[in-house]
TORVONU-828262 format. One record per residue (C-alpha): x, y, z; residue in three letters. Coordinates in Angstrom, 2 decimals. Layout:
<recs>
rec X X Y Y Z Z res Ala .
...
</recs>
This chain:
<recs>
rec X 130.05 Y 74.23 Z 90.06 res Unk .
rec X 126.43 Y 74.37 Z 88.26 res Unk .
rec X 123.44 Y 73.70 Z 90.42 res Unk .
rec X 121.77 Y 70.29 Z 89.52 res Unk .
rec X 118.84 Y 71.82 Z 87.54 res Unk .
rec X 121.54 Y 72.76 Z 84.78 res Unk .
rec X 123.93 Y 69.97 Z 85.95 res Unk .
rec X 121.77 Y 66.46 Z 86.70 res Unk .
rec X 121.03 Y 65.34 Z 82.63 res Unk .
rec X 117.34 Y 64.27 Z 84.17 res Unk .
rec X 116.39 Y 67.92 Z 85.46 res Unk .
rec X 118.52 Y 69.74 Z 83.23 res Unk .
rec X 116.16 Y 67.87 Z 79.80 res Unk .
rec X 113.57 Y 69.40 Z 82.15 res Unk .
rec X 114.32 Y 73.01 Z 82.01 res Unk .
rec X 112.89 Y 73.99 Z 78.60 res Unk .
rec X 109.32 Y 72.22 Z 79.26 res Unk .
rec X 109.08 Y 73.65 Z 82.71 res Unk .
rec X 109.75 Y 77.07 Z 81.31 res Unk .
rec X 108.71 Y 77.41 Z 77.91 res Unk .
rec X 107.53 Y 81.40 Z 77.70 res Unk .
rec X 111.19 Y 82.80 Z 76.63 res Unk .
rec X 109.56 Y 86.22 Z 75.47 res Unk .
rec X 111.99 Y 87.88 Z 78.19 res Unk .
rec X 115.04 Y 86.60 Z 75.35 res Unk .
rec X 113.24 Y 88.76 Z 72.57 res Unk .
rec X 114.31 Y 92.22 Z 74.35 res Unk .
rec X 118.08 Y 90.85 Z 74.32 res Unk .
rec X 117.21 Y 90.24 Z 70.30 res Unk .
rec X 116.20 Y 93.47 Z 69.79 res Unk .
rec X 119.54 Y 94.53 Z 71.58 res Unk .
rec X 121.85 Y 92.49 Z 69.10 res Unk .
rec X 119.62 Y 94.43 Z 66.45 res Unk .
rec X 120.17 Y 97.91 Z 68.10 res Unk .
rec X 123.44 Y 97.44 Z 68.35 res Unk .
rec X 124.46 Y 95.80 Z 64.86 res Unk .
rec X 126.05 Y 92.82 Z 66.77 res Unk .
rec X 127.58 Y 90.48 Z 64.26 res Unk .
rec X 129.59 Y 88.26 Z 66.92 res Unk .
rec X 127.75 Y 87.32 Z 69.94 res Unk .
rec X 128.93 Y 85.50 Z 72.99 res Unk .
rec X 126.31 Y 84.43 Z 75.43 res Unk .
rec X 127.46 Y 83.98 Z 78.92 res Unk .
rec X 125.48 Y 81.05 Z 80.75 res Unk .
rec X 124.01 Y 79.90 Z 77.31 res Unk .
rec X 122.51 Y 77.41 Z 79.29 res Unk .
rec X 120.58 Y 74.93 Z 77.31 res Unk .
rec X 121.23 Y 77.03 Z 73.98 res Unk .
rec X 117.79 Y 78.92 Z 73.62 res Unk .
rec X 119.12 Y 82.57 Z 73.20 res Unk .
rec X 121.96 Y 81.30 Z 71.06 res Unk .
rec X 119.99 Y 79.29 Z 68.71 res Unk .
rec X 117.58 Y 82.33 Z 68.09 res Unk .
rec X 120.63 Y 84.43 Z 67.18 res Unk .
rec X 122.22 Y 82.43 Z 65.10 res Unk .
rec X 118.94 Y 81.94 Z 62.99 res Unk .
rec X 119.44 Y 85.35 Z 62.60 res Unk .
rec X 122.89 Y 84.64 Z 61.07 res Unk .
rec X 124.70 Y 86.02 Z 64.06 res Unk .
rec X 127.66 Y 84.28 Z 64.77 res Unk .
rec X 127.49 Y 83.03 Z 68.30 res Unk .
rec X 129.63 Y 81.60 Z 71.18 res Unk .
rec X 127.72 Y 80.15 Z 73.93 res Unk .
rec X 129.61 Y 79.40 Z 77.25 res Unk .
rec X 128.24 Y 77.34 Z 80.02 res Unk .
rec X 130.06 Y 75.60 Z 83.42 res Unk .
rec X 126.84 Y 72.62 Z 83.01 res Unk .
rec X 127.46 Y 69.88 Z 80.97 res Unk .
rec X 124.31 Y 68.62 Z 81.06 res Unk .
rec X 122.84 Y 72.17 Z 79.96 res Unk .
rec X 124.60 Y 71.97 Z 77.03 res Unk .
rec X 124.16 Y 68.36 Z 76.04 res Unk .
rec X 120.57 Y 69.49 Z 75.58 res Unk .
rec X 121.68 Y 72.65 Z 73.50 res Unk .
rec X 123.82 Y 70.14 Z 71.03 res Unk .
rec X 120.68 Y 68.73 Z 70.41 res Unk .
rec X 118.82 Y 71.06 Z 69.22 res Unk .
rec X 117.99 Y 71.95 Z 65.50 res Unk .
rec X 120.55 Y 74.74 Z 64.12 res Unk .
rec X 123.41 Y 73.58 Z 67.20 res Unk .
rec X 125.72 Y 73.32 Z 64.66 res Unk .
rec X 125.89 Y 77.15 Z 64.21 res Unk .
rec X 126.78 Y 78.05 Z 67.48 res Unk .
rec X 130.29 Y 77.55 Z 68.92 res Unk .
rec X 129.43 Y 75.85 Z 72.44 res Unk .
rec X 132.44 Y 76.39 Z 74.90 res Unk .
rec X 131.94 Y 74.09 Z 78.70 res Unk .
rec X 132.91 Y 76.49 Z 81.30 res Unk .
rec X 132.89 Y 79.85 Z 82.14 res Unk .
rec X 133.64 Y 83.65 Z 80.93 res Unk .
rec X 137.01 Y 83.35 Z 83.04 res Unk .
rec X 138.82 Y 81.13 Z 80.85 res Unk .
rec X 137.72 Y 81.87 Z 76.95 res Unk .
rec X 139.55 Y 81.16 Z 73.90 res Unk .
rec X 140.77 Y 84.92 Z 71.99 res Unk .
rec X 137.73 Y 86.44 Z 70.25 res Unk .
rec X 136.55 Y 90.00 Z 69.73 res Unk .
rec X 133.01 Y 89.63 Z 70.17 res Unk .
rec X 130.92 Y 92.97 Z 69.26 res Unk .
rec X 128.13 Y 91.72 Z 72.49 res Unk .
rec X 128.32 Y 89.95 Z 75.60 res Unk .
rec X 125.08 Y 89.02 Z 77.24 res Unk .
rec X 124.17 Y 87.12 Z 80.30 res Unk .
rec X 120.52 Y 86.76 Z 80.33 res Unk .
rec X 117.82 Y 85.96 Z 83.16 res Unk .
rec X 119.46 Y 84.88 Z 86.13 res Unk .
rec X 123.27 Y 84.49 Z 84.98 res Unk .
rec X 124.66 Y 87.53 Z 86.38 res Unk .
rec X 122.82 Y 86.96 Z 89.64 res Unk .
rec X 123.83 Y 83.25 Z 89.36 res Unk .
rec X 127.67 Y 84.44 Z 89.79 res Unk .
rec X 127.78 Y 84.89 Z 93.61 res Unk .
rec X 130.67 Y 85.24 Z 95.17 res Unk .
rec X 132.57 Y 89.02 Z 94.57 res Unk .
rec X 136.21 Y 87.37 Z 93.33 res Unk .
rec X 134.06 Y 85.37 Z 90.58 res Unk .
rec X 131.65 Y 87.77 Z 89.55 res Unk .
rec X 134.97 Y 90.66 Z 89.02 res Unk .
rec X 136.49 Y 87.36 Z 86.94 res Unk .
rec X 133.47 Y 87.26 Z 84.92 res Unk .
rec X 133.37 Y 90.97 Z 84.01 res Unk .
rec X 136.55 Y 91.02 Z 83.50 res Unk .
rec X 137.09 Y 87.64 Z 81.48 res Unk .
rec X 133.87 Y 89.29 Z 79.31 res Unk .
rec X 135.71 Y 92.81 Z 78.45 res Unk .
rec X 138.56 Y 90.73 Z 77.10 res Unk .
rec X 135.79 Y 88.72 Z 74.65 res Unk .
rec X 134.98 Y 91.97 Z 73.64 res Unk .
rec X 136.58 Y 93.96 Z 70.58 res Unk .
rec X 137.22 Y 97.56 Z 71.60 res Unk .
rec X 133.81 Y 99.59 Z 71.77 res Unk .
rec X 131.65 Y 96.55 Z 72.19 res Unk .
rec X 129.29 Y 95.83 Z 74.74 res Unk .
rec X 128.49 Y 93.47 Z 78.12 res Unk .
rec X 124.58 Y 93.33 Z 78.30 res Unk .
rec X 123.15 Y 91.89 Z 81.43 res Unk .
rec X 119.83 Y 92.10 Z 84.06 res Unk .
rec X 119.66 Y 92.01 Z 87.19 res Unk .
rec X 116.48 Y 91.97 Z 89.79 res Unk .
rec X 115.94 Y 95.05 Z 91.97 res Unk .
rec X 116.47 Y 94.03 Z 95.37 res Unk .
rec X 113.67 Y 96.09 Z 96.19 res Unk .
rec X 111.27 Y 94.82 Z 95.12 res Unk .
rec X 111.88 Y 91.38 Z 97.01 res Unk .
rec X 111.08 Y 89.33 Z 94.64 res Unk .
rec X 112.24 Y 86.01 Z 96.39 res Unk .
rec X 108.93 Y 86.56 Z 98.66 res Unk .
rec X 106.99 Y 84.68 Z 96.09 res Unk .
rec X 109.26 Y 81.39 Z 95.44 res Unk .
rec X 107.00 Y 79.53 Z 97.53 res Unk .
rec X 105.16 Y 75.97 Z 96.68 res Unk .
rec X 101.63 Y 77.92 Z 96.29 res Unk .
rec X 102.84 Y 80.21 Z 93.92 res Unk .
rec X 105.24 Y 78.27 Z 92.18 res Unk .
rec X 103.23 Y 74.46 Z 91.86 res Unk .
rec X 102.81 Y 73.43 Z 88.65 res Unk .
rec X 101.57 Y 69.74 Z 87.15 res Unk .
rec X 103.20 Y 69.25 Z 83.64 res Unk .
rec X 102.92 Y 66.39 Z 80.46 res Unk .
rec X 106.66 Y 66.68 Z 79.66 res Unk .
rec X 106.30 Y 64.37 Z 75.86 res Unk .
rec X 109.01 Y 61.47 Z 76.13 res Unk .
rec X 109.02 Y 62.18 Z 80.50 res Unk .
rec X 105.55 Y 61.96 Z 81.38 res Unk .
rec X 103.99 Y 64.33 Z 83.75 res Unk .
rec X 106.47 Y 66.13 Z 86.51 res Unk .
rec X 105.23 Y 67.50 Z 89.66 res Unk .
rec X 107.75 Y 70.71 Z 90.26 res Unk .
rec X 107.61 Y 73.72 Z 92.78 res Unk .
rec X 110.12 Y 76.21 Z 94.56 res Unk .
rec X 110.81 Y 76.71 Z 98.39 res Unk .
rec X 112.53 Y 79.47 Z 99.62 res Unk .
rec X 115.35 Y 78.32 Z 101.99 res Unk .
rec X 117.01 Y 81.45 Z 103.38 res Unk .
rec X 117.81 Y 85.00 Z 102.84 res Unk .
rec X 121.28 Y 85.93 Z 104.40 res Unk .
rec X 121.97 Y 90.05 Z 102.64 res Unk .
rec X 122.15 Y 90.07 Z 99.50 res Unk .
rec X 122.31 Y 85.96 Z 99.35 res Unk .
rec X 119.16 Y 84.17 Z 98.15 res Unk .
rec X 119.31 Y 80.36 Z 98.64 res Unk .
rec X 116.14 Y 78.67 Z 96.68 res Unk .
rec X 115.23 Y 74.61 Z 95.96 res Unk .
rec X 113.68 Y 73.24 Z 93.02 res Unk .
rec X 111.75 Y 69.91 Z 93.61 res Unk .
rec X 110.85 Y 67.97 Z 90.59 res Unk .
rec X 108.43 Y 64.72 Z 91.55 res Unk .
rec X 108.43 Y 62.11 Z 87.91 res Unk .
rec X 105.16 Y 60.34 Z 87.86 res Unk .
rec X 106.74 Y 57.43 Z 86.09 res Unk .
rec X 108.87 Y 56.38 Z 88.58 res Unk .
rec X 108.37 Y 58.34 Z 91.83 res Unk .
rec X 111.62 Y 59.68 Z 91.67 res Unk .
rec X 112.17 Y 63.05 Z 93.47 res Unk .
rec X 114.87 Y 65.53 Z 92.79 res Unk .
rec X 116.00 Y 68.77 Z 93.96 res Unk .
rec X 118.07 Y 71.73 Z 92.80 res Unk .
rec X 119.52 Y 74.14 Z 95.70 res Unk .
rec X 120.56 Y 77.84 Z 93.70 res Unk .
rec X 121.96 Y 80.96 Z 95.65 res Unk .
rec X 121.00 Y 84.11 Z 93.48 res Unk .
rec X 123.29 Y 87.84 Z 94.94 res Unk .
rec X 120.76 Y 90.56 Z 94.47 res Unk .
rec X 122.84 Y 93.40 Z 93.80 res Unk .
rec X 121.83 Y 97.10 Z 94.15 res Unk .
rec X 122.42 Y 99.46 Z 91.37 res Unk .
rec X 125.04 Y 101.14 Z 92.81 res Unk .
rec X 127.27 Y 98.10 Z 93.34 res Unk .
rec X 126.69 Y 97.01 Z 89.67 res Unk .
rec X 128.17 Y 99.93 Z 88.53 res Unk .
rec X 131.10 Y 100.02 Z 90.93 res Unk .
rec X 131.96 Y 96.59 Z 89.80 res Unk .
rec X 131.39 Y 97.57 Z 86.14 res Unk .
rec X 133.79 Y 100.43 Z 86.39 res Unk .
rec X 136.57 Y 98.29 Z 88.18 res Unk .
rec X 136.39 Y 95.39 Z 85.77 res Unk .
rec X 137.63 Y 98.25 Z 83.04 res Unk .
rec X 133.93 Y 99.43 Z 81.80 res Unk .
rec X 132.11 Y 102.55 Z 80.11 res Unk .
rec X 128.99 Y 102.61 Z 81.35 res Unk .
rec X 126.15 Y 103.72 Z 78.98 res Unk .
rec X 123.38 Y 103.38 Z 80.82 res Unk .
rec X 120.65 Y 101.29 Z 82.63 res Unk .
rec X 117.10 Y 100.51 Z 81.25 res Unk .
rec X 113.70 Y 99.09 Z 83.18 res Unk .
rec X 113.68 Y 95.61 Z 82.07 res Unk .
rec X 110.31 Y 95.71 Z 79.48 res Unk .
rec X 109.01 Y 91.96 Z 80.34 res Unk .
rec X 109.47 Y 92.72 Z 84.05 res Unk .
rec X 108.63 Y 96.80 Z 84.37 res Unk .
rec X 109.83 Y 98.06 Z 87.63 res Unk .
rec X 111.52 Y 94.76 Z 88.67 res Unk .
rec X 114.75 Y 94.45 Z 87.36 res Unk .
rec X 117.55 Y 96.77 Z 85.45 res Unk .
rec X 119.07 Y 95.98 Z 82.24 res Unk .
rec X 123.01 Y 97.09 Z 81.73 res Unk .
rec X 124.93 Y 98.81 Z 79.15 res Unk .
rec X 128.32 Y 98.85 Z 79.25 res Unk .
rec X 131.44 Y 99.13 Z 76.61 res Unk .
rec X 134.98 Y 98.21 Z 76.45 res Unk .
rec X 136.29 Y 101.78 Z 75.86 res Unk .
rec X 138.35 Y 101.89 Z 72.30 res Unk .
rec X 142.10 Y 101.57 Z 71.99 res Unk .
</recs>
């Protein structure tokens, strides 16, 4: 079940203009690059920005997504017709032999519950031709960074062209562990309508990362500092061993 930002068609044609700085996606280019990816699949393509920059790069790309909606927006994009879009999840994927997996920003975190997130590693290493690689972040729990989802820090007043200007902020609604729950409000000007998105992000710690990597069948290479976000998050490595 997607959370209505990625889900409702009126929030989800939101999610671009809201967030429009995707320089975080150029470290997971540089990845594809490092790693001579020809065959991509991009877990949680959401609404098709990471694909669409690969495939410009004549990468051949599979983007998977459980929102509808999310995608919609993705078909509509110039250069959609490269990319393979697939509605659902990393569970239940046609046969391919992808050289890279990625889940990028929040995916990973996205997948909550421990019986899912195993099915998604695991439904991933299968994607995967022997010796190629799941790439994914995650936030340091440490550094706590669901203290500043708050309306003052998160208020913003945007001209969405074709919308007209959207009122939108973030509350923090509870931390329970590892659980984060979170709401999105989104005010339209042209109508008055409000909307809200609740999302539940698991902050992992390292350790459990890894344990999960190495049950789900993994090699794992090794873990980075995140370069957009220094000191806040890790970046994964692991590899389907060879056969």
């Amino acid at each position: 079940m997607a959370d209505a930002i990625f889900e409702h068609p009126r929030l989800a044609a939101l999610y671009d203009p809201l967030d429009p700085d995707r320089s975080d996606l150029d470290v997971y280019v540089a990845v594809a690059a490092e790693l001579g990816a020809r065959t991509v699949l991009d877990i949680g393509c959401g609404t098709g920005t990471f694909a669409l920059m690969l495939a410009a790069r004549g990468i051949e790309v599979t983007g998977v997504d459980p929102a509808a909606a999310s995608l919609d927006v993705a078909r509509g994009k110039p250069g959609a017709g490269r990319v393979r879009w697939i509605h659902g999840d990393a569970t239940a994927l046609p046969p391919m032999r992808a050289d890279l997996a990625t889940m990028t920003a929040n995916v990973a975190q996205a997948v909550v519950e421990p019986d899912a997130w195993h099915g998604t590693l695991t439904g991933a290493r299968e994607a995967l031709r022997p010796g190629g690689h799941l790439v994914f972040e995650t936030r340091d729990p440490a550094r706590r960074a669901w203290e500043h989802w708050n309306r003052e820090e998160s208020h913003q007043v945007t001209d969405v062209p074709g919308t007209g200007v959207v009122e939108s902020w973030l509350d923090l609604v509870d931390v329970s562990g590892p659980l984060v729950t979170f709401r999105w409000t989104c005010v339209f000007a042209s109508d008055g309508a409000v909307l809200t998105s609740g999302s539940t992000l698991r902050f992992r710690e390292r350790e459990e990362v890894e344990a999960g990597l190495a049950s789900a069948g993994y090699v794992m290479e090794e873990v980075r500092d995140a370069p957009d976000r220094p000191g806040r998050e890790f970046v994964f490595f692991a590899r389907r061993p060879e056969e």
